[in-house]
C-alpha positions in Angstrom: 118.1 68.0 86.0 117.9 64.2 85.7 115.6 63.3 82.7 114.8 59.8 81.0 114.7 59.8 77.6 115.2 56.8 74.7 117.4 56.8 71.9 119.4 55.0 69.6 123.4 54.4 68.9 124.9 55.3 65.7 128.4 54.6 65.8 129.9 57.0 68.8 126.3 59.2 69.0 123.4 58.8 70.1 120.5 59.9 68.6 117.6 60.9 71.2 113.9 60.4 70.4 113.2 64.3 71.5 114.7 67.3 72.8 116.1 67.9 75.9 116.3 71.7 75.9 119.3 72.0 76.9 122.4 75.0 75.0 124.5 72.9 72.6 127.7 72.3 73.9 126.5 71.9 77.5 128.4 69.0 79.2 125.9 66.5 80.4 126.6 63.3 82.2 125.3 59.4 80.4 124.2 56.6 81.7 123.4 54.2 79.2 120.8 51.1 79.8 119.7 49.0 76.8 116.2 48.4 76.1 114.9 44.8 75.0 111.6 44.9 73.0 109.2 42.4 75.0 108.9 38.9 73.5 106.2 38.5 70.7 105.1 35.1 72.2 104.8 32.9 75.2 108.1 31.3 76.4 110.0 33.0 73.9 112.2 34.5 76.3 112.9 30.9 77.4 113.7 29.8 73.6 116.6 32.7 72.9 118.0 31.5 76.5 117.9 27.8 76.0 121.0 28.3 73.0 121.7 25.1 71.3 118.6 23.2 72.1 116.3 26.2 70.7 116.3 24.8 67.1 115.7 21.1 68.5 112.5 19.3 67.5 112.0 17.9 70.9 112.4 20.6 73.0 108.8 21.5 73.7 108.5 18.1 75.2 111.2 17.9 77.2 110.3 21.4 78.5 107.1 19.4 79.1 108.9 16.3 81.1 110.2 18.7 83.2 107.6 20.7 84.2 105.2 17.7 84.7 108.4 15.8 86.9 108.4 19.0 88.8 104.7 19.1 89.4 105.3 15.3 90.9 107.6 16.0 93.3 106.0 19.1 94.6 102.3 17.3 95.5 104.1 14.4 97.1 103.3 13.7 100.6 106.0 14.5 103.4 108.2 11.7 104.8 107.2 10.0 108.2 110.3 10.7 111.1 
C-alpha cells in the first residue's frame, strides 16, 4: 500500500492528519518531504531568498534596475557579421 498523507513532527513522532488503517505495531516504511505554505504575496518568495538585502530600503528598485537592464538587452537588435 503506498498512501500520501500530511502530518506534523513532534520531537521523534509524527503526528498524521488522519488514519491510515493500518494494526498498531505494523512496521511501515517513511519517506519524509517537507511542505512549504505558498507565499502570502507577490515576490515574496524572492524576498526570504535575497538574505541580507531583504530588509534594505532600496531593494525594490534595484530589483527594478535590473529587470528594466534586462529588458534592454533582450530587444536589442542583432550585430551585423
Amino acid at each position: 500500500m503506498i498512501k500520501t498523507v500530511q502530518g506534523r513532527i513532534r520531537g521523534r513522532t509524527i503526528e498524521l492528519a488522519e488514519d491510515l488503517g493500518l494494526q498498531d505495531g505494523q512496521e511501515v516504511r517513511v519517506q519524509v518531504t517537507t511542505v512549504t505554505p505558498p507565499s502570502a504575496t507577490w515576490g515574496e518568495g524572492i524576498r526570504r531568498s535575497a538574505g541580507c538585502m531583504a530588509d534594505d530600503p532600496d531593494f525594490e528598485s534595484v530589483m527594478q534596475e535590473i529587470y528594466r537592464e534586462r529588458k534592454r538587452e533582450r530587444r536589442q537588435p542583432p550585430e551585423d557579421a
